[in-house]
N, C-alpha and C positions, 0 to 999 in steps of 0.2 A: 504494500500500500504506500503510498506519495505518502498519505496523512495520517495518522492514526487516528484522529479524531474530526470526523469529518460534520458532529454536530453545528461547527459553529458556521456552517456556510450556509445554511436555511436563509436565516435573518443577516444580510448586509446591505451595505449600498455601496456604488462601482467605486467610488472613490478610496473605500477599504478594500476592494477587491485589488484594484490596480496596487493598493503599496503591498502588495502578498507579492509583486514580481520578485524574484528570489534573482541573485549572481551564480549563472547555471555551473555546477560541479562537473555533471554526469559524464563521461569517457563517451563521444560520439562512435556511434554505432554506423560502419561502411558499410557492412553486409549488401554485396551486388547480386548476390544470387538468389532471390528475395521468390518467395512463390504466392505467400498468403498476403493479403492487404485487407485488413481489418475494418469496418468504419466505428467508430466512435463520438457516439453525443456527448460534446461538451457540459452540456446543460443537466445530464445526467451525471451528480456527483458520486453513487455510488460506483458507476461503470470508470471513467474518467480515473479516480483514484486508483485504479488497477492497472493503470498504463506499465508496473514494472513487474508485472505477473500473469500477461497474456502470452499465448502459444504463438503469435502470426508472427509472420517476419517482420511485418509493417503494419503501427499502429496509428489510422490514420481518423487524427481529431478532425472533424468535418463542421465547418462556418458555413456551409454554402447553405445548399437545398437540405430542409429539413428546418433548419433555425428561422424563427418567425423574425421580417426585419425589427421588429421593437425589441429581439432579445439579441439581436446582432452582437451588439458592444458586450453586452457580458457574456456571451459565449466565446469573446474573442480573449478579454481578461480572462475568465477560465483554463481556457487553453494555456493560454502566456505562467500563469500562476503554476499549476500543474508540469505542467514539460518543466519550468525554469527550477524547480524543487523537485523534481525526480533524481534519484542518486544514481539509480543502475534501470535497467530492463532489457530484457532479451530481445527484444521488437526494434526496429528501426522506428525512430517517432516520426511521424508526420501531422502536418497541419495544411489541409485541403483551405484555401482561401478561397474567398466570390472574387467575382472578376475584377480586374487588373483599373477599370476605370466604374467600377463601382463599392468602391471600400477597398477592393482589394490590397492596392498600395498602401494607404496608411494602414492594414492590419500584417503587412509584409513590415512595416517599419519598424510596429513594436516588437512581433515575433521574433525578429533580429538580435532584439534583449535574450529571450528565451533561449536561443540554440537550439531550435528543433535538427532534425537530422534530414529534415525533407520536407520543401514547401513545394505546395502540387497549389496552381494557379487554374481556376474555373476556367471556362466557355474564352476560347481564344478564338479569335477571328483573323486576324492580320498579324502576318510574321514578327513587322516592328514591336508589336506589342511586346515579343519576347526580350529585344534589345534593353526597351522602359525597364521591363522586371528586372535584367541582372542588371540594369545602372542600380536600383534600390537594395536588391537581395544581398546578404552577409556573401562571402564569396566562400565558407566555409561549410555554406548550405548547399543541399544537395536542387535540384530543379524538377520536377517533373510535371507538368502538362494534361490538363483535360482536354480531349479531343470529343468535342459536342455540339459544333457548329458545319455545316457545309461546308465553307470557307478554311478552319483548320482540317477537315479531310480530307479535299481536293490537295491543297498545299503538303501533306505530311508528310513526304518525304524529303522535302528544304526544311524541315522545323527548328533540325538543329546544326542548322550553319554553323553558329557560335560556338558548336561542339562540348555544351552545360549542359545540354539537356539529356536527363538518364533514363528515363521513362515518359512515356504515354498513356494513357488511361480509355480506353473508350466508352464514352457515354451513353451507347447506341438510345436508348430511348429516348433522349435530347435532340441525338444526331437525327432519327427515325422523326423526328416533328419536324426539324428545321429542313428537313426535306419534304415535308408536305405527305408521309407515309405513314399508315397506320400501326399501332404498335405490333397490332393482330399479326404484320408481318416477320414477327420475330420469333420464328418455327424451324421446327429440326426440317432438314433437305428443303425450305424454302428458298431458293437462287438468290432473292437478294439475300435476305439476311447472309445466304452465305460467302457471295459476293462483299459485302461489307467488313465480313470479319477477315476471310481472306485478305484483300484490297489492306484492311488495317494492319494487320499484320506486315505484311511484307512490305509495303510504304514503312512501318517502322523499325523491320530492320534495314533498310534502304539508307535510313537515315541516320541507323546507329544505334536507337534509341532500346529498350527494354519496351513490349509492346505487352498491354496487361489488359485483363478479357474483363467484358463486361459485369455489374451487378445484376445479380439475378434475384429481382425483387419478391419474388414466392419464399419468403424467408422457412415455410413450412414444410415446403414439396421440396426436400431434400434428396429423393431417386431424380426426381426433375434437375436438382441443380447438378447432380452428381454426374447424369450423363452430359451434361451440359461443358464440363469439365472434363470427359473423359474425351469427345470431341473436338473439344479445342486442344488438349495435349495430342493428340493425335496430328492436329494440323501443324502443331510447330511452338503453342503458347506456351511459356512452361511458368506463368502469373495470373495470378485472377482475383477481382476485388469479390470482397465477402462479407455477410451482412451478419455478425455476430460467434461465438464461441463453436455451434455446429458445423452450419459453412467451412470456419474455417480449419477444422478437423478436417471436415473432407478438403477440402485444396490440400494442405499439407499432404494428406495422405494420397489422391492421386498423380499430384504431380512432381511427387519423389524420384530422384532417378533409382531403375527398380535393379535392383543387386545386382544381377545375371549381365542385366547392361553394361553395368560400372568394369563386373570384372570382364567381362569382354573386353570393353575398352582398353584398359589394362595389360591383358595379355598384346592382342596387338601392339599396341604403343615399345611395349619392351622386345617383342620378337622383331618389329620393323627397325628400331632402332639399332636391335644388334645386326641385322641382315645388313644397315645400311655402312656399319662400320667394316662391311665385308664388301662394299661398294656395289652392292646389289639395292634397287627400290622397289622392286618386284617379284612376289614369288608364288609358290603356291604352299599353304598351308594344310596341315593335316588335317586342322579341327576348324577354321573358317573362311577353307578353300583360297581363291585369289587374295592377296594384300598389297596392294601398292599404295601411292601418297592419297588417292583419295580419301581413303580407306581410313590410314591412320591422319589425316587430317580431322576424319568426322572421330574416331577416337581422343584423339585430343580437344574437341568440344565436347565432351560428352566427359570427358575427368574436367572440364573448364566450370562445368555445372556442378558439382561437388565439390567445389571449392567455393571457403569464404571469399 
C-alpha cells in the first residue's frame, strides 16, 4: 500500500491535496517488455493505493475518459500524490493524460513533479502535436501515445520521427466513431475490424513503436476477452490494455513467451553461432531441420522478448 491509512482522504479540499505532492524516491521502472496495461481510477482510493502490489506490467492511472470534467483537477492531484509517495512497485507507472490542448499540458506539467515512468497523451491528431508534448514532458519520462483519431491512424507510421515515442495504444472504439463506423463492427473474422488491427499493428512496428491491443470493454465475458487475446498474439501483438485484476491474469498468462519456444530459440541461437565460428550460416539440423540467419534472426527476437 502507498498509504496505510487511507481514512483521511474522504474529507479534503485540493488545496490539501496538492501539498501531499511528495519529492518522488521510487527507482524508475524501464521494463520494455511490458505485456499487461492495467487501467486504474484515480478517484478510487482504495484501488489507486495499491499501485505497489498489482500483477500488470503497467499500471496505468487514467484522467481521460471515465473522470467526470468537475473531478478532473482532483483526479489529477490524486494521481501526482500517489505515484510521487510510492517507494517501490512491480508495474511500470503510468498516467494516461486528456489531450494535449485540453488540460492535457498543464497536467503533463505537474506530473513532471511526480516521476511517473510513462505518460500516454489522449486522442492525437496532428504529428506537431507530439513535438508541443516533448518540448513540456521531463525527458526522463517514458512517451507513449493514444491512437483514437483518423488523422493519428492514417499518419502512424511517421508518429515517431522524434524516435521518444515507445508505445501506441489503440482506441479502436474512439477510432471506430471518428470514422463514422458502428461499434457492432468490432467482431471476430469481421475484414475491417480486422483490417484495422492489422493496418495498426504493422504501421506500429513500421514506426518503431510497441503496438498495444485494444480494451475490451465486456469487463465480465472473460472467454470473450481471452480469445480476443489469443488472436491478437497470434497476429504479432504481444501487449494489450486490460480492464482490472482478471483481464489482466489473462494477458499475463496468454501472452507469455511459452517454454518450448524460448528453449527453441535457444538451442538455435547456440548451434548457429557455433556452426558460424566454423564459417558455415547454413545447415541442416537434426531436431529443427534447415537453420540459416533467418532463422536464428527470428531466434534472437524471440530471447529479445524474455528479457527485461
Amino acid at each position: 500500500m502507498v498509504f496505510q491509512d487511507i481514512a483521511f482522504f474522504d474529507n479534503f479540499d485540493l488545496d490539501w491535496l496538492k501539498g501531499l505532492i511528495a519529492e518522488p524516491v521510487k527507482k524508475r521502472n524501464r521494463l520494455k517488455n511490458f505485456r499487461s496495461v492495467m487501467m486504474v481510477n484515480p478517484l478510487k482510493v482504495e484501488h489507486i493505493n495499491k499501485l505497489d502490489e498489482l500483477d500488470a506490467d503497467v499500471a496505468m492511472i487514467n484522467l481521460e475518459d471515465g473522470v467526470a470534467k468537475e473531478h478532473k483537477q482532483r483526479a489529477l492531484y490524486m494521481a501526482a500524490v500517489f505515484v510521487s509517495n510510492l517507494q517501490y512497485s512491480k508495474s511500470r507507472i503510468a498516467v494516461r493524460v486528456n489531450p494535449f490542448n485540453e488540460g492535457g499540458k498543464e497536467e503533463i506539467e505537474l506530473l513532471n513533479q511526480a516521476k511517473p515512468d510513462i505518460i500516454r497523451v489522449s486522442k492525437i491528431r496532428e504529428l506537431d502535436e507530439i513535438d508541443k508534448i516533448l518540448e513540456v514532458l521531463d525527458d526522463d519520462i517514458a512517451l507513449h501515445l493514444s491512437i483514437e483519431t483518423k488523422e493519428a491512424f492514417s499518419n502512424l507510421r511517421y508518429i515517431n520521427m522524434s524516435g521518444k515515442v515507445e508505445a501506441c495504444y489503440l482506441g479502436i472504439l474512439d477510432l471506430l466513431n471518428d470514422l463514422n463506423l458502428p461499434q457492432s463492427t468490432l467482431q471476430f473474422q469481421n475484414p475491417t475490424a480486422m483490417h484495422i488491427l492489422t493496418r495498426f499493428l504493422i504501421d506500429s512496428r513500421v514506426a518503431g513503436v510497441i503496438p498495444v491491443g485494444f480494451t475490451y470493454q465486456n469487463y465480465n465475458d472473460l472467454e470473450g476477452f481471452r480469445n480476443w487475446c489469443k488472436l491478437e498474439k497470434s497476429m504479432g501483438y504481444r501487449a494489450k490494455s486490460c480492464l482490472g485484476p482478471k483481464q489482466t491474469k489473462i494477458v499475463n498468462d496468454v501472452f507469455k513467451e511459452e517454454e518450448w519456444i524460448v528453449e527453441r530459440a535457444r538451442y538455435i541461437k547456440e548451434k548457429y553461432e557455433s556452426k558460424l565460428k566454423e564459417g558455415v550460416s547454413g545447415f541442416l539440423d537434426e531436431v529443427y531441420g534447415f537453420i540459416d540467419e533467418p532463422i536464428y534472426k527470428d531466434a534472437l527476437l524471440t530471447l529479445s522478448r524474455v528479457k527485461d
